[in-house]
C-alpha positions in Angstrom: -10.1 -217.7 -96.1 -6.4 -216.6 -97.4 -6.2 -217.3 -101.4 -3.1 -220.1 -101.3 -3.9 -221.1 -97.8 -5.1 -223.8 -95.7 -6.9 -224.2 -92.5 -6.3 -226.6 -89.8 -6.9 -226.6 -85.9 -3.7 -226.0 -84.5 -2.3 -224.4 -80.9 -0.5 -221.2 -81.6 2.9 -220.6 -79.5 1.2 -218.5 -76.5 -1.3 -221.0 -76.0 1.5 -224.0 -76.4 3.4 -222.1 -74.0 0.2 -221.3 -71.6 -0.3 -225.0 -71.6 3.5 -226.4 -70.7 3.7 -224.0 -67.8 0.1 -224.4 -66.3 -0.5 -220.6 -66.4 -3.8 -220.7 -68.6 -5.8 -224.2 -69.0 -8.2 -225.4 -71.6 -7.8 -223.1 -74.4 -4.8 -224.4 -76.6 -6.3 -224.5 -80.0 -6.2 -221.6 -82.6 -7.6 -221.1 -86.7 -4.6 -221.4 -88.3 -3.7 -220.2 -91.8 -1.0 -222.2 -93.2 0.7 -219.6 -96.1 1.8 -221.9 -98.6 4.6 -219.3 -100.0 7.2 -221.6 -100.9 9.7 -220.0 -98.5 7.3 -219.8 -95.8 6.4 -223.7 -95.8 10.2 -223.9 -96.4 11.0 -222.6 -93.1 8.1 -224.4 -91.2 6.4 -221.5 -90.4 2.8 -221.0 -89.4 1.1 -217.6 -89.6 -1.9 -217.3 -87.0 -4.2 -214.9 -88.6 -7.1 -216.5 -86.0 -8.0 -215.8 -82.8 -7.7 -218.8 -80.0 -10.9 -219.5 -78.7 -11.8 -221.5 -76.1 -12.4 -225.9 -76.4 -14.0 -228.8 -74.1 -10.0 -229.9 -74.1 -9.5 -230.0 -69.7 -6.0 -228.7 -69.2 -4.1 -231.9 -67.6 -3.5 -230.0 -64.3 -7.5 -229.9 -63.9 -8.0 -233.8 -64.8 -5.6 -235.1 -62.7 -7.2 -233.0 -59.4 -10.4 -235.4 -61.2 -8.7 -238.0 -61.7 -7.1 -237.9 -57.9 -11.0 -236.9 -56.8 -12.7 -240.0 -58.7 -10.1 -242.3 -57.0 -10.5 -240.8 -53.5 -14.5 -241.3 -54.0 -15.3 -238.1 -55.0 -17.3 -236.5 -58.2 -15.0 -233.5 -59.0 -16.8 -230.5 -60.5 -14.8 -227.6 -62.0 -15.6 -224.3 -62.4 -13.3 -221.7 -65.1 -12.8 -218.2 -64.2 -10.8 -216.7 -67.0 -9.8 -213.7 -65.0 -8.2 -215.6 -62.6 -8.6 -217.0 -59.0 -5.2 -216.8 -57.6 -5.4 -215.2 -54.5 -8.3 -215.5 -51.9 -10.3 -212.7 -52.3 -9.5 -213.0 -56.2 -11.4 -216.6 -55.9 -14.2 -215.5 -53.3 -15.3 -212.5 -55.5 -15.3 -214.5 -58.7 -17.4 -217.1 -57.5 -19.2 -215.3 -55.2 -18.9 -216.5 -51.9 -17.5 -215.3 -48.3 -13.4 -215.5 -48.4 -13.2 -217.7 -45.5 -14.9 -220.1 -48.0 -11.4 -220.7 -49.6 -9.0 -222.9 -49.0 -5.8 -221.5 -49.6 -3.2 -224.4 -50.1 0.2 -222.9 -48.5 3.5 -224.9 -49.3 6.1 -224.8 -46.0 9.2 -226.2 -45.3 9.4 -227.3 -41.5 13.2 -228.5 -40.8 13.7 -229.4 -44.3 10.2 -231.5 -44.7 7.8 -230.1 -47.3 4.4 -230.1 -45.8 1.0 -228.5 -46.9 -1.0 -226.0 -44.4 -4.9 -225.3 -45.4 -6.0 -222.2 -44.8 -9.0 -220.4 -44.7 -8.7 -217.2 -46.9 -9.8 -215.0 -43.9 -6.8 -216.4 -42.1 -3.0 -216.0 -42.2 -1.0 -218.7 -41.3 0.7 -218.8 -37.6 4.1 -220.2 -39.0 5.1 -221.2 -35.8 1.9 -223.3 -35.2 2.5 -224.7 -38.4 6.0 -225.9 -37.3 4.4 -227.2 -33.5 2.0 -229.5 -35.5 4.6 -231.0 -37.7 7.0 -231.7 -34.8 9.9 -229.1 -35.7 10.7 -225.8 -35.1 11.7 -223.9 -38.0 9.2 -223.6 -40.5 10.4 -221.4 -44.0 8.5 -220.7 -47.4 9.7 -222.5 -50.3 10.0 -221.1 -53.9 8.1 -221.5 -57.2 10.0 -224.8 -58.0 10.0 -226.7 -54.5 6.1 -226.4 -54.6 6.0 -227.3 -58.6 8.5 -230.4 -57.7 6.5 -231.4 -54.5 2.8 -231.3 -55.6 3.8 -231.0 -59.5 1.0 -227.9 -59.6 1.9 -224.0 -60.2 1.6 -221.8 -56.8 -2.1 -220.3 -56.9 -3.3 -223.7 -58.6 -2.1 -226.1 -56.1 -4.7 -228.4 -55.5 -5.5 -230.5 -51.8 -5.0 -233.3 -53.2 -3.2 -235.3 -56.7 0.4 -234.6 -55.5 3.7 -235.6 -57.0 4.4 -237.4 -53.5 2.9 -238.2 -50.3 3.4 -235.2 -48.5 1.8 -234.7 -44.4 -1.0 -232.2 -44.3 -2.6 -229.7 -41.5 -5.9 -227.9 -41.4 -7.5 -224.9 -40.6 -10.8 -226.1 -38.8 -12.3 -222.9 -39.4 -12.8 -224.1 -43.0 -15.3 -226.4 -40.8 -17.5 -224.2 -39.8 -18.9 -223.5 -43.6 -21.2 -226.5 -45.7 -19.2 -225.7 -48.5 -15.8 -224.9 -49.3 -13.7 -223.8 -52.6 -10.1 -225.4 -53.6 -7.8 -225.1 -56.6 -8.3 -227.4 -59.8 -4.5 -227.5 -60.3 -4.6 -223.7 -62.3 -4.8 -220.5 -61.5 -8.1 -220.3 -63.3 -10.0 -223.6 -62.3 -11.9 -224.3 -58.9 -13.8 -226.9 -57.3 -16.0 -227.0 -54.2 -15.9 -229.8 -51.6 -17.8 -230.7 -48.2 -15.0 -229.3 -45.5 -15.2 -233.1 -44.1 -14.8 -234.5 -47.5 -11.4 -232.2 -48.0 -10.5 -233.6 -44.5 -10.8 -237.2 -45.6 -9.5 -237.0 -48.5 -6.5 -235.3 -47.9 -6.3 -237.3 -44.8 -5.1 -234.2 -43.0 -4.6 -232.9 -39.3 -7.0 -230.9 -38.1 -5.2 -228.1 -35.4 -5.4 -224.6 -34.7 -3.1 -223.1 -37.3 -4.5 -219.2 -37.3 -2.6 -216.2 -36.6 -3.5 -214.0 -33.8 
């Protein structure tokens, strides 16, 4: 310990900052040393001379994706991969399972309406099959901020179910040919797997050819 200092459990500014934007979940608290130099407490500063380590605190993203889970009748069961599982094949090597395994939640604007497409990771989307199923004809990505304000989740965390509003929903059915399939927690770092009927249920999606030939 620092002569003239004090410890206390606190979250430094990266992991405060991790936490508000949803980047990295769970990890927010840090050894601090309080210097007590006059001037120091003065200013309300706070040196970290610790390294953050890792808690049992759930980032809020992941507990509402329980939360949503426990209320749709299902027993939620995250898994962490600190070196991330934002893209497909990032998610299928990490937890070690086929890509086609994941369900890649893809935010679309068709005529204006935000929808959700789930896609197998061995898939792209068809974005004109997308629009056909939703009844329109134009179908456009959105940006970071349409898919935060729709589903209230960060692009690569997005979750299939928990949104910020009710928003319609179409599925890949290959994601039914596998017992097992893997979807965000609501972070880039935290998974879940679910029956392929179970997602389909719960989601209360459409189930139509959305692949790309």
């Amino acid at each position: 310990m620092f002569a003239g200092g004090r410890a206390a459990l606190f979250a430094c500014g990266l992991c405060w900052r991790r936490l508000i934007s949803g980047v990295e979940p769970h990890y927010f608290f840090a050894i601090v040393v309080c210097v007590t130099d006059d001037l120091t407490m003065s200013q309300g500063r706070r040196t970290c001379y610790g390294r953050c380590f890792m808690s049992d605190v759930v980032h809020p993203n992941v507990a509402r994706v329980v939360e949503a889970g426990r209320a749709l009748g299902l027993a939620i069961v995250t898994r962490r991969f600190p070196e991330g599982t934002k893209t497909a094949q990032d998610a299928a090597t990490a937890i070690g399972v086929q890509v086609g395994q994941i369900v890649k939640s893809l935010v679309f604007a068709v005529d204006g309406e935000i929808v959700m497409a789930y896609v197998s990771g061995a898939n792209q989307l068809d974005e004109k099959k997308l629009a056909a199923a939703a009844g329109g004809t134009k179908c456009s990505r959105v940006d970071a901020d349409a898919v935060r304000e729709a589903t209230g989740f960060p692009i690569g965390g997005v979750p299939p179910f928990g949104f910020s509003r009710l928003l319609r929903i179409f599925i890949d059915p290959d994601l039914l040919t596998y017992d097992e399939v893997w979807a965000a927690a609501g972070t880039w770092n935290d998974v879940f797997p679910i029956a392929p009927n179970d997602l389909v249920r719960a989601s209360g999606g459409v189930v139509t050819n959305l692949k790309r030939v």
